[in-house]
GUPANU-904133 format. One record per residue (C-alpha): residue in three letters; z, y, x; residue number from 0. Coordinates in pm, 1 decimal, decimal comma. Each point is the difference from the previous one (the first is absolute). Layout:
{rec "ALA" {Z Y X} NUM}
...
***
This chain:
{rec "UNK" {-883,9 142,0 4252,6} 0}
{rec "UNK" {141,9 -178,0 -283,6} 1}
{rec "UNK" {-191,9 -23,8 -332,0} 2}
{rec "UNK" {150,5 -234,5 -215,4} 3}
{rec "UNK" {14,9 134,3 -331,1} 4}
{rec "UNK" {352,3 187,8 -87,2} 5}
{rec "UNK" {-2,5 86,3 -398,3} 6}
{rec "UNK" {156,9 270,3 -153,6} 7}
{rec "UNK" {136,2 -263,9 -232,0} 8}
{rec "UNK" {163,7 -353,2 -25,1} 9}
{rec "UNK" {142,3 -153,7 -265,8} 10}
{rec "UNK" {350,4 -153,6 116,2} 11}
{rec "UNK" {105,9 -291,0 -140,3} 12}
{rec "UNK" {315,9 -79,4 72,3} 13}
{rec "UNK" {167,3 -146,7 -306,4} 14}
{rec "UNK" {-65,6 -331,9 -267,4} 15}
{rec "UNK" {-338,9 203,9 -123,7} 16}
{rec "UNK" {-245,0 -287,4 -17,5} 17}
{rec "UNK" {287,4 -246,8 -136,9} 18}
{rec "UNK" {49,2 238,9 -299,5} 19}
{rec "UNK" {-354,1 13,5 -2,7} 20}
{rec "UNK" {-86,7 -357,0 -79,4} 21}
{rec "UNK" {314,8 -74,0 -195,6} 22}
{rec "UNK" {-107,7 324,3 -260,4} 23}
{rec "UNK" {-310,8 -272,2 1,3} 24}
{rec "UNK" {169,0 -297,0 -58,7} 25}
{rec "UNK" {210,1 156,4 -334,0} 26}
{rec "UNK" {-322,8 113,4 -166,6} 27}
{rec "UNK" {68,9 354,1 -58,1} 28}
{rec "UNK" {-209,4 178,7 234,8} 29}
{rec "UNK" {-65,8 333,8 -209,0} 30}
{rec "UNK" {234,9 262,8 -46,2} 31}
{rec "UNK" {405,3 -19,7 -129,9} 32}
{rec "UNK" {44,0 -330,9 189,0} 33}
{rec "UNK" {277,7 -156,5 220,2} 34}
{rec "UNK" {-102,8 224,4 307,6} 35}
{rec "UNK" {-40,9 315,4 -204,4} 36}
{rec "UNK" {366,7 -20,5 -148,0} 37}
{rec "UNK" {138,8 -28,6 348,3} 38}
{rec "UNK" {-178,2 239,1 179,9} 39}
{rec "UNK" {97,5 304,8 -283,8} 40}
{rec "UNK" {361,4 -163,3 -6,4} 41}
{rec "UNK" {-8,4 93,6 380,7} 42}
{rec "UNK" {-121,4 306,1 -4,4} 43}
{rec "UNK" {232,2 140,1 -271,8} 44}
{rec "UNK" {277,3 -148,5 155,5} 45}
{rec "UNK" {-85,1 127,7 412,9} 46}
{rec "UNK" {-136,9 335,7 -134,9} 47}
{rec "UNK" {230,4 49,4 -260,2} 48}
{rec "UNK" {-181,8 86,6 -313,3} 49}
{rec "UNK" {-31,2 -86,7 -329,9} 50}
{rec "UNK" {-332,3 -178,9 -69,5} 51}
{rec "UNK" {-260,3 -134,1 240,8} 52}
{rec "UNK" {-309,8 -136,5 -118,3} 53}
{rec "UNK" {-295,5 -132,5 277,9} 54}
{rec "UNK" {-303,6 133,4 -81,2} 55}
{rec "UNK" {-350,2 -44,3 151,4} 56}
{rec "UNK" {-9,3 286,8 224,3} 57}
{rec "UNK" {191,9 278,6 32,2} 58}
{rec "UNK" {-318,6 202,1 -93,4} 59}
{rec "UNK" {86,7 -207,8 -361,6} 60}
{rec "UNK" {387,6 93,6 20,2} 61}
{rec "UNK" {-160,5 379,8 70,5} 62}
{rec "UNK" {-186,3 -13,4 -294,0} 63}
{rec "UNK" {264,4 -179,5 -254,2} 64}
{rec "UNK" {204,9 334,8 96,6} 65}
{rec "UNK" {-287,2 198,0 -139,6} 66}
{rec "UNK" {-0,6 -226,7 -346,5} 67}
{rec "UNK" {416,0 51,5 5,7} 68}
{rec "UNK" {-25,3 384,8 -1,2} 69}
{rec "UNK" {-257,4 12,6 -276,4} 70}
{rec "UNK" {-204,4 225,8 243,6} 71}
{rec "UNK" {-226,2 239,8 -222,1} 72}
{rec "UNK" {-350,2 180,5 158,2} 73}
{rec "UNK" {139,5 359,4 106,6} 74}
{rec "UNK" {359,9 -162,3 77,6} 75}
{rec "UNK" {71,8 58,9 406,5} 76}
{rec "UNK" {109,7 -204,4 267,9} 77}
{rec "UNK" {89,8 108,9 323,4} 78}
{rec "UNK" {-47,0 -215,9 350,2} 79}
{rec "UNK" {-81,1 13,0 342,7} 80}
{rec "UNK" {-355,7 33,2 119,2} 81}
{rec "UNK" {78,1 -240,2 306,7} 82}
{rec "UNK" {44,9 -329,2 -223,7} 83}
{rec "UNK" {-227,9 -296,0 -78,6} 84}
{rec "UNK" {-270,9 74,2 -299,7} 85}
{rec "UNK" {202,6 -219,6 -217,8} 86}
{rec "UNK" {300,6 256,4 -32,2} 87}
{rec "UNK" {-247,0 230,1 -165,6} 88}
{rec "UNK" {-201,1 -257,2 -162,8} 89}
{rec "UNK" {267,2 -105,5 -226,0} 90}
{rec "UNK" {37,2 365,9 -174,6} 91}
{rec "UNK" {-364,0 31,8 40,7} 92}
{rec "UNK" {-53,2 -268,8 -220,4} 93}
{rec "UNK" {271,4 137,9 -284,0} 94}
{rec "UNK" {-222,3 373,1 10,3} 95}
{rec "UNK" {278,7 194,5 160,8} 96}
{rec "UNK" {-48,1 278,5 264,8} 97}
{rec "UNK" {63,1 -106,6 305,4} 98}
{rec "UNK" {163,6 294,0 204,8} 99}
{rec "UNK" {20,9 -84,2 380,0} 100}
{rec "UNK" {323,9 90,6 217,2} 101}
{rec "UNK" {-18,3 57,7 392,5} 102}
{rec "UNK" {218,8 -196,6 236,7} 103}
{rec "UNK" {260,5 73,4 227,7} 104}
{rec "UNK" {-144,8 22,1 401,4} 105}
{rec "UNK" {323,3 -237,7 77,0} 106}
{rec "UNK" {-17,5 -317,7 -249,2} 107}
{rec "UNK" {-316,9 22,6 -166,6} 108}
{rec "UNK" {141,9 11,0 -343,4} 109}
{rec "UNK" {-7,2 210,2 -252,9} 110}
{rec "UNK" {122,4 323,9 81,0} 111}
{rec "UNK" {336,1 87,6 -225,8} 112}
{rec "UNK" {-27,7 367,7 74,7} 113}
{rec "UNK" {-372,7 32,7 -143,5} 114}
{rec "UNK" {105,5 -231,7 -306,9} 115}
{rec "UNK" {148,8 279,6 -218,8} 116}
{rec "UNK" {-291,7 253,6 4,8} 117}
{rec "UNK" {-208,7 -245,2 -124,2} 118}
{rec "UNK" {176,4 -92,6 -297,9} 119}
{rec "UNK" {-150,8 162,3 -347,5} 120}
{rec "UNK" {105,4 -101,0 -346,2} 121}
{rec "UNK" {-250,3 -221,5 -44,5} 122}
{rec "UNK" {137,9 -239,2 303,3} 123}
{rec "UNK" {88,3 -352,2 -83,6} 124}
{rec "UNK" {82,9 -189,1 286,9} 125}
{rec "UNK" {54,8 38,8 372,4} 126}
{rec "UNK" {-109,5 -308,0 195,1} 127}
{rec "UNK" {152,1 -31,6 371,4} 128}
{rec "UNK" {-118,9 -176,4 231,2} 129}
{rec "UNK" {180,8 -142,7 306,3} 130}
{rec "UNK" {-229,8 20,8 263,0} 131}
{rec "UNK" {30,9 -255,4 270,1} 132}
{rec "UNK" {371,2 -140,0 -196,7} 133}
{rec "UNK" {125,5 320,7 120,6} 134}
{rec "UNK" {199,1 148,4 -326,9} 135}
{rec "UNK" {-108,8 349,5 -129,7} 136}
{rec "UNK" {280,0 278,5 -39,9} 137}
{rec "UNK" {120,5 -156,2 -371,2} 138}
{rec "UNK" {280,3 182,6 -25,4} 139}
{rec "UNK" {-195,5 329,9 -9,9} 140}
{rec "UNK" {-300,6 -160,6 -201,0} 141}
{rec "UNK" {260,0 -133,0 -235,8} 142}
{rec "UNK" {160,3 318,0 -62,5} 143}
{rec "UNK" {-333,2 179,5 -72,1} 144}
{rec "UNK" {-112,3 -267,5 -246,6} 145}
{rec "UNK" {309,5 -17,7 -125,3} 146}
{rec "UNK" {14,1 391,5 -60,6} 147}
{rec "UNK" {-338,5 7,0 -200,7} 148}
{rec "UNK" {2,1 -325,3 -200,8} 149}
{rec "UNK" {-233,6 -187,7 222,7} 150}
{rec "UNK" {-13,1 -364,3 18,0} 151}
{rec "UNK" {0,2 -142,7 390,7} 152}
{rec "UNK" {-231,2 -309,4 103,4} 153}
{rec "UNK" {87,4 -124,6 357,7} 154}
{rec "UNK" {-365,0 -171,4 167,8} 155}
{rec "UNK" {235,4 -254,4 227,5} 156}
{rec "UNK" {-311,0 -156,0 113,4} 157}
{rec "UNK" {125,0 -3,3 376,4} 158}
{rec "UNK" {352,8 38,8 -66,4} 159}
{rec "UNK" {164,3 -308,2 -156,7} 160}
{rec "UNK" {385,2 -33,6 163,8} 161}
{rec "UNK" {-29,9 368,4 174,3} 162}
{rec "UNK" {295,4 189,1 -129,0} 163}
{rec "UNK" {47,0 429,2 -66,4} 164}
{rec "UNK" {386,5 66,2 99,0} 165}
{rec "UNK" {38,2 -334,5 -63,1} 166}
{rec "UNK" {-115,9 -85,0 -312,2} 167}
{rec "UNK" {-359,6 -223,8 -40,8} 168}
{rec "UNK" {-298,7 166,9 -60,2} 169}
{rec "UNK" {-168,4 -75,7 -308,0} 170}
{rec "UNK" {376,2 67,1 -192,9} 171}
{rec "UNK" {-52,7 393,5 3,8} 172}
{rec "UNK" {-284,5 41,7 -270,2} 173}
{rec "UNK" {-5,9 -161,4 -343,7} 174}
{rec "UNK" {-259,5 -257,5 118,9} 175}
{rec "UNK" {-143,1 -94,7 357,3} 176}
{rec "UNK" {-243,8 -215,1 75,6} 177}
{rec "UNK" {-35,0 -261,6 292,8} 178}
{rec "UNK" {-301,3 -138,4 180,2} 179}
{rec "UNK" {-37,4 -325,1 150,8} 180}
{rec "UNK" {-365,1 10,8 141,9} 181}
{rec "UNK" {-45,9 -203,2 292,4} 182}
{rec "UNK" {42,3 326,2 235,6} 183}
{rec "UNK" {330,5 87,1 -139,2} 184}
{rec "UNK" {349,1 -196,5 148,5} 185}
{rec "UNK" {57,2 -245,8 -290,8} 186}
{rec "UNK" {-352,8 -144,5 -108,0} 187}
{rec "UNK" {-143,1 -242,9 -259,4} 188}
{rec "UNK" {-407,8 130,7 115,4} 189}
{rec "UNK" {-3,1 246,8 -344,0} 190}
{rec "UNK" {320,6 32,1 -204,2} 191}
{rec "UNK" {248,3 285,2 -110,9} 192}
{rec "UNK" {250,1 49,7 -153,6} 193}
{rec "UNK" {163,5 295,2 -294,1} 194}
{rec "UNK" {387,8 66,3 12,5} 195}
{rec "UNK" {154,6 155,9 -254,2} 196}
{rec "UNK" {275,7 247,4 -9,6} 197}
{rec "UNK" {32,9 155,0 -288,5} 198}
{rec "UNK" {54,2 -242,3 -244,9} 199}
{rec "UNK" {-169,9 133,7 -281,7} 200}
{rec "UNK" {-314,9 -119,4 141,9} 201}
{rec "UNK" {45,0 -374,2 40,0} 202}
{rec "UNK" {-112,0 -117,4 -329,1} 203}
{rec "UNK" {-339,1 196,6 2,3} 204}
{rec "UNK" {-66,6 -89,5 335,2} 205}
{rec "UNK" {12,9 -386,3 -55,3} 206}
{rec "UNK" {-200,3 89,5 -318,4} 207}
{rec "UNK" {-251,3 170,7 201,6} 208}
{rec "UNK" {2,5 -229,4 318,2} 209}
{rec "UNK" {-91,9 -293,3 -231,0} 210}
{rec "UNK" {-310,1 123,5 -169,9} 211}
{rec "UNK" {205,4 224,3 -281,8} 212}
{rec "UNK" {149,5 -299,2 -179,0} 213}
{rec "UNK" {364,9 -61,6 -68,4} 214}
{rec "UNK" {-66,2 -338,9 214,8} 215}
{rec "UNK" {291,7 47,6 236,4} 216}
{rec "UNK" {240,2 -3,4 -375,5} 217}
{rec "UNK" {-155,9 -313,6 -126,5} 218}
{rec "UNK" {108,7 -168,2 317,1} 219}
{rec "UNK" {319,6 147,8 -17,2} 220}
{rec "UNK" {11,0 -142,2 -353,4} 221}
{rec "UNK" {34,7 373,1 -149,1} 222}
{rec "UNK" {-296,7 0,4 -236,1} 223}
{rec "UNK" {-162,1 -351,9 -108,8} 224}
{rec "UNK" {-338,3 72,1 88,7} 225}
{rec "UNK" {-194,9 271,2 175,5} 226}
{rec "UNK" {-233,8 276,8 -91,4} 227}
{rec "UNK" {-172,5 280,8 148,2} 228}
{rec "UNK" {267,5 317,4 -22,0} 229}
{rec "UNK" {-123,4 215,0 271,7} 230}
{rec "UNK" {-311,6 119,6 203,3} 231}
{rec "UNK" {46,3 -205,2 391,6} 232}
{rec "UNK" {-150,8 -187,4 206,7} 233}
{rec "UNK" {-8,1 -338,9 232,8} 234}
{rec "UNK" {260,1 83,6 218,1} 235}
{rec "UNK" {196,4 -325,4 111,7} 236}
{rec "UNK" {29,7 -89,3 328,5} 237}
{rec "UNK" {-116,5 -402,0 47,3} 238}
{rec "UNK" {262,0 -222,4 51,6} 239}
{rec "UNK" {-194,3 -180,1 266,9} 240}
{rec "UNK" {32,7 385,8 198,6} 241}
{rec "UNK" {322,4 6,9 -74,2} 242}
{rec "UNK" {122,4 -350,4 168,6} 243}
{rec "UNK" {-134,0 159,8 313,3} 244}
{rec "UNK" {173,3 301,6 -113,4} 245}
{rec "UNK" {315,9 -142,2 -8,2} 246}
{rec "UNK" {-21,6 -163,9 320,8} 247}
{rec "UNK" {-51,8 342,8 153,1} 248}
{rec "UNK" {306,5 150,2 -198,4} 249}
{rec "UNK" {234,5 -230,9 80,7} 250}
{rec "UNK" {-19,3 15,5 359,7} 251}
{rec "UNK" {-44,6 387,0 -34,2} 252}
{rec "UNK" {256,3 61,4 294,6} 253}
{rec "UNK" {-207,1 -209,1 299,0} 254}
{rec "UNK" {-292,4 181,4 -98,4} 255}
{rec "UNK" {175,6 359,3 -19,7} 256}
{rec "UNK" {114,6 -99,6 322,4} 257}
{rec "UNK" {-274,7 -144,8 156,8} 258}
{rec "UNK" {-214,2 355,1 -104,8} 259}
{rec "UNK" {310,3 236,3 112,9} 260}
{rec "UNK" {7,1 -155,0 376,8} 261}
{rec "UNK" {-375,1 88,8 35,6} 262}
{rec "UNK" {49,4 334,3 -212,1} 263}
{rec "UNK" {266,5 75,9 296,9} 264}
{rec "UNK" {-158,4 -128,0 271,7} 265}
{rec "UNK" {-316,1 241,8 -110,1} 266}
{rec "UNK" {257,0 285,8 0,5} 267}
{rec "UNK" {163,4 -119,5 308,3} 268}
{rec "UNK" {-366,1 53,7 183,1} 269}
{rec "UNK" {-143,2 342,7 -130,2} 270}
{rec "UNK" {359,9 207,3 -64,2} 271}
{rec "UNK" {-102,8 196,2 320,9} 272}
{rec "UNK" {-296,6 168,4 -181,0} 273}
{rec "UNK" {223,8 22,9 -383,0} 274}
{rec "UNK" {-48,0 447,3 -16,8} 275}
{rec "UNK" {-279,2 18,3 285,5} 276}
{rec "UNK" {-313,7 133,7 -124,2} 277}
{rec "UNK" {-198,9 -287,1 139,2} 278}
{rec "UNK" {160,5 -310,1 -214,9} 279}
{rec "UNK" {257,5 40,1 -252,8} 280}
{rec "UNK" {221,5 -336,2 -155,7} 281}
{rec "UNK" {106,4 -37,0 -300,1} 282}
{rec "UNK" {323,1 217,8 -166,4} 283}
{rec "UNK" {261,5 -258,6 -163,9} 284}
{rec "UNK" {316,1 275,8 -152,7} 285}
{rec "UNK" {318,2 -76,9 55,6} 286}
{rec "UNK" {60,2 -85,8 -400,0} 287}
{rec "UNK" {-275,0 -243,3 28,9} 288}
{rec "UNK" {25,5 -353,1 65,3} 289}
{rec "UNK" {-349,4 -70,2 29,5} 290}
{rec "UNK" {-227,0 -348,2 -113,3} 291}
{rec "UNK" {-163,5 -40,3 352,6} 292}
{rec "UNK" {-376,8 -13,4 -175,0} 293}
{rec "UNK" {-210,2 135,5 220,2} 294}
{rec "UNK" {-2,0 209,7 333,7} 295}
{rec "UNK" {-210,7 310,8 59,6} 296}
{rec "UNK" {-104,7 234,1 247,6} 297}
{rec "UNK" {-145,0 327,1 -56,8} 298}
{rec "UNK" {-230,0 143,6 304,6} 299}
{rec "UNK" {-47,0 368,1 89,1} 300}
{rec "UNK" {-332,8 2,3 -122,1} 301}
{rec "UNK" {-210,3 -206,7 -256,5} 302}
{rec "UNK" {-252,7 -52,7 259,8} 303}
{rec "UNK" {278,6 -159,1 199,3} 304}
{rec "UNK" {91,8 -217,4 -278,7} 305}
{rec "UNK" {-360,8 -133,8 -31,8} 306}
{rec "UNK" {-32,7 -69,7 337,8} 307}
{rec "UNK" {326,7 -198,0 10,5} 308}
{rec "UNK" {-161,2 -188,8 -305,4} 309}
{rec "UNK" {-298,9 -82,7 209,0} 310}
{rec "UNK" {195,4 -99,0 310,4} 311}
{rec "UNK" {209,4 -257,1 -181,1} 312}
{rec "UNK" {-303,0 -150,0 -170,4} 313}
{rec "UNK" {-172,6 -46,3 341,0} 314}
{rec "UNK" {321,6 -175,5 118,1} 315}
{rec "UNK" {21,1 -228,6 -317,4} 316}
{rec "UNK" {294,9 213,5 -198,5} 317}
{rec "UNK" {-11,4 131,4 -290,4} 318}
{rec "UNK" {108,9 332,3 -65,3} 319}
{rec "UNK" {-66,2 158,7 -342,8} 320}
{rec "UNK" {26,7 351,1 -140,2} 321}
{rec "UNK" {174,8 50,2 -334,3} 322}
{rec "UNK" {-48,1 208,4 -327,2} 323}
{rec "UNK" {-259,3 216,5 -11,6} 324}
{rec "UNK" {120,9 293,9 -193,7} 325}
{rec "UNK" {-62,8 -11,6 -398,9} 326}
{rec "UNK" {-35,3 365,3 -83,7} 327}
{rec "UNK" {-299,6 -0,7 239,6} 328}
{rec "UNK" {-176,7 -375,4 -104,6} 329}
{rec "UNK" {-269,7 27,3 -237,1} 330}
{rec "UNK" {217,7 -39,2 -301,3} 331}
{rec "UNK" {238,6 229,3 102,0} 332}
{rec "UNK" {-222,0 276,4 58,6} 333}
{rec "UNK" {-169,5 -114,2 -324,0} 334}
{rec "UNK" {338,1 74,7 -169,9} 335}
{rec "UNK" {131,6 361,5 192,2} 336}
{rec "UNK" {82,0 -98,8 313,8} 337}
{rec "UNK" {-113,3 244,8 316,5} 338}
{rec "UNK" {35,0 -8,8 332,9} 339}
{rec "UNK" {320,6 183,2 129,8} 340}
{rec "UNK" {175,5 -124,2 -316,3} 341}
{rec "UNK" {219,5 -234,4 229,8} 342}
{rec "UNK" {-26,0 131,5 331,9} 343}
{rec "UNK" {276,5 -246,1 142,8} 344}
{rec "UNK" {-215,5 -284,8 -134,1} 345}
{rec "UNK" {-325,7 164,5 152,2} 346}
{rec "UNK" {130,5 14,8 322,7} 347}
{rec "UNK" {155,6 -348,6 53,6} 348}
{rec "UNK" {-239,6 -203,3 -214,9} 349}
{rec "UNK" {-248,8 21,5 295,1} 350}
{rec "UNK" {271,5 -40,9 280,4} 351}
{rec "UNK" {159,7 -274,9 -127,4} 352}
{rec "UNK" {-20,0 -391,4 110,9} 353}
{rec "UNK" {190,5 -296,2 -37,0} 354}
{rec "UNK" {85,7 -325,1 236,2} 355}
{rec "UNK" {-46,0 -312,4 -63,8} 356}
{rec "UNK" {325,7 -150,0 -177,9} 357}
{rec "UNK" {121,2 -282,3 -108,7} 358}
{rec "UNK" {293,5 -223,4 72,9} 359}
{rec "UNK" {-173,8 -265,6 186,3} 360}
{rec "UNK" {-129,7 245,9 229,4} 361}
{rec "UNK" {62,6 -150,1 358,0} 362}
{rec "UNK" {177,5 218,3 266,0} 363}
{rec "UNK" {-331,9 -59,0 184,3} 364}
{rec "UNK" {-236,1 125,3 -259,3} 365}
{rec "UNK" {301,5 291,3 -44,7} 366}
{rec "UNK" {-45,5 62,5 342,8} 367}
{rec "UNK" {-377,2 3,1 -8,5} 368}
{rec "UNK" {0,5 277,7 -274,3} 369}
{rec "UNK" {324,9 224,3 146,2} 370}
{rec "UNK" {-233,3 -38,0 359,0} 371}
{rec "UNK" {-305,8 146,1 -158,7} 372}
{rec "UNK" {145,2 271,3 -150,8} 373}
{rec "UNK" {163,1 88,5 314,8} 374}
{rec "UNK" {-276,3 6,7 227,0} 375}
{rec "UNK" {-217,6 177,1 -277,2} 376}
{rec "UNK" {226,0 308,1 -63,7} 377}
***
C-alpha cells in the first residue's frame, strides 16, 4: 500500500512570487504601502470591480476593521452563520455586539436566506454572509431583506475571491467584504487579507483605521502636511515583502483557478454517482453560482462514518480534515446564548462533513489515490 504523505494542502506557485519577493528587498520598503502593496489593491479593484482595496494582515484584521467602520456599540446585533471560522464572530465580539447565529441551508452550506428575516430585531446592525466553499449565498434575497430594514451587509469572501452570484463577483454585494489569503486559501502570501470597499463613504476611515488611526495615508498623498492621531485603529498593513509574493499569485490568478477547477471536476467526475444517496452526498454548486473551486467536501451518512474515513486516510498518508465546528455550541457560544438545536442544519452536517485534499499541484496520481479510497471505503 502506498503511504507517501498526500496533504490536504499545497501552496502552488506558479507565477514571478519569489522574484517580487527579493526585488520588494532590494527597493528597501519592506513594510506596508510599498511597490507590491499598490499593485496588488490596483488589481483587485480593477478584476473585482470595486472601489477601494486595501491588503491587510489577515482577513481576521479586514473582519475586525469592519467592526471599527460600523462604530459597533455593546447591545448592537450582528447576525451570521454558526458554520464559519471563529474569526467571523470574533470581529463583532471584540466591538461588544450580540452575536445572533443563523442556520444554513442543507444544499450550500450558507447562510440560510429564508431564516434571515425572523431574526432581524431593531437593534440589528449588520448581516455578515459568508460564502461557504466560494459558493455565493442567495444575495438577491439577503439584499432585499437588509435592504428592507436598514441593515448594513458584510460579505466574509474568505473562500470566494473570483466566484460570481448571477454573474456579478462576490465581495461587490455588501458595503464591505473581506478577503483571505492564508496559505490554505487559492491566492496565498502564508497570512495576509485583504478589505474592499463598496460603499464609498467608508474609504477614508478605513485607511485611518488600517494605519494605526492616523491620517498617515493623507500625508503621503500630500493632503495634510504632517500626521496625527484622529481616530481609534490599529496595525493593520499588510507587509510589502507578503505582498510581492502576493502579487505573483494575483497575476497569474487564471493558471491557478484553472489548475484547482480540473481537480475540483475531476473530484466531481468520481463521486456524482452517490450526489442524493444517503451514504455520500457532493457538494451543491446553483445554477446562479459560478463558484471559486476552494475546497471539495463530502458529507457521510453518519458522523461515525466520517471519522472513520478520517482515520483511513491518515493510515494511508492523506489528509482529510473536518471543518467548523458549530459556534452556537463552542464554549463561547454557549457562554453567550447559544443551545443545542439552535441550528439544526449546522448540527447535523458539522459532524458528517470532510474535505479532500486540494490543491492545484495535486498529481492525477495522488487524485487518484484519494478518489480510490473513498471508493472502496463507502
Amino acid at each position: 500500500m502506498n503511504t507517501t504523505p498526500i496533504p490536504f494542502n499545497k501552496v502552488c506557485l506558479a507565477g514571478r512570487e519569489k522574484e517580487y519577493i527579493q526585488d520588494a528587498l532590494a527597493r528597501g520598503h519592506i513594510s506596508g504601502n510599498g511597490e507590491y502593496t499598490k499593485r496588488c489593491e490596483a488589481l483587485l479593484e480593477k478584476a473585482v470591480g470595486v472601489p477601494r482595496a486595501l491588503l491587510t494582515t489577515s482577513c481576521t484584521h479586514a473582519l475586525e476593521m469592519t467592526g471599527l467602520l460600523l462604530d459597533l456599540q455593546p447591545g448592537d446585533e450582528v447576525i451570521l452563520p454558526s458554520f464559519t471560522f471563529v474569526s467571523t464572530a470574533n470581529a463583532y465580539a471584540l466591538r461588544g455586539a450580540k452575536l445572533v447565529f443563523c442556520d444554513v441551508r442543507p444544499d450550500t452550506l450558507n447562510l440560510d436566506e429564508r431564516i434571515l428575516p425572523a431574526l432581524i430585531t431593531p437593534k440589528t446592525r449588520a448581516v455578515v454572509v459568508v460564502h461557504y466553499g466560494g459558493v455565493g449565498c442567495a444575495m438577491t434575497e439577503i439584499m432585499e431583506t437588509c435592504r428592507k430594514h436598514g441593515i448594513v451587509l458584510i460579505e466574509d469572501n474568505a473562500h470566494g475571491l473570483f466566484g460570481k452570484y448571477q454573474e456579478q463577483q462576490l465581495g461587490t454585494f455588501g458595503a464591505m467584504s473581506t478577503l483571505s489569503f492564508h496559505e490554505t486559501k487559492n491566492f496565498t502570501c502564508g497570512e495576509g487579507g485583504a478589505l474592499l470597499i463598496n460603499d464609498p463613504k467608508y474609504i477614508e476611515r478605513a485607511e485611518i483605521i488600517r494605519e494605526k488611526g492616523t491620517n498617515r495615508s493623507r500625508f503621503f498623498r500630500g493632503l495634510v502636511d504632517k500626521y496625527t492621531w484622529v481616530e481609534v485603529g490599529s496595525s493593520y498593513v499588510m507587509s510589502d515583502l507578503l505582498a510581492g509574493m502576493l502579487f505573483g499569485q494575483l497575476e497569474v490568478c487564471e493558471e491557478i483557478q484553472n489548475r484547482r477547477k480540473a481537480v475540483w471536476d475531476r473530484y466531481q467526475a468520481a463521486f456524482h454517482p452517490w450526489k442524493g444517496a444517503s451514504r455520500l452526498t457532493t457538494p451543491v454548486i446553483p445554477q446562479e453560482c459560478d463558484q471559486a473551486y476552494h475546497l471539495y467536501y463530502l458529507l457521510f451518512e453518519k458522523g461515525a462514518d466520517r471519522d472513520q474515513f478520517i482515520g483511513e486516510a491518515k493510515a494511508q498518508g492523506m489528509t482529510c480534515p473536518f471543518h467548523y465546528v458549530p459556534l452556537h455550541l463552542s464554549p463561547v457560544g454557549l457562554r453567550i446564548g447559544g443551545r443545542e438545536g439552535q441550528c439544526p442544519v449546522t448540527e447535523n452536517i458539522s459532524p458528517r462533513l470532510v474535505r479532500l485534499p486540494f490543491y492545484g499541484d495535486l498529481t492525477e496520481e495522488e487524485q487518484e489515490r484519494v478518489i480510490r479510497l473513498v471508493l472502496e471505503f463507502v
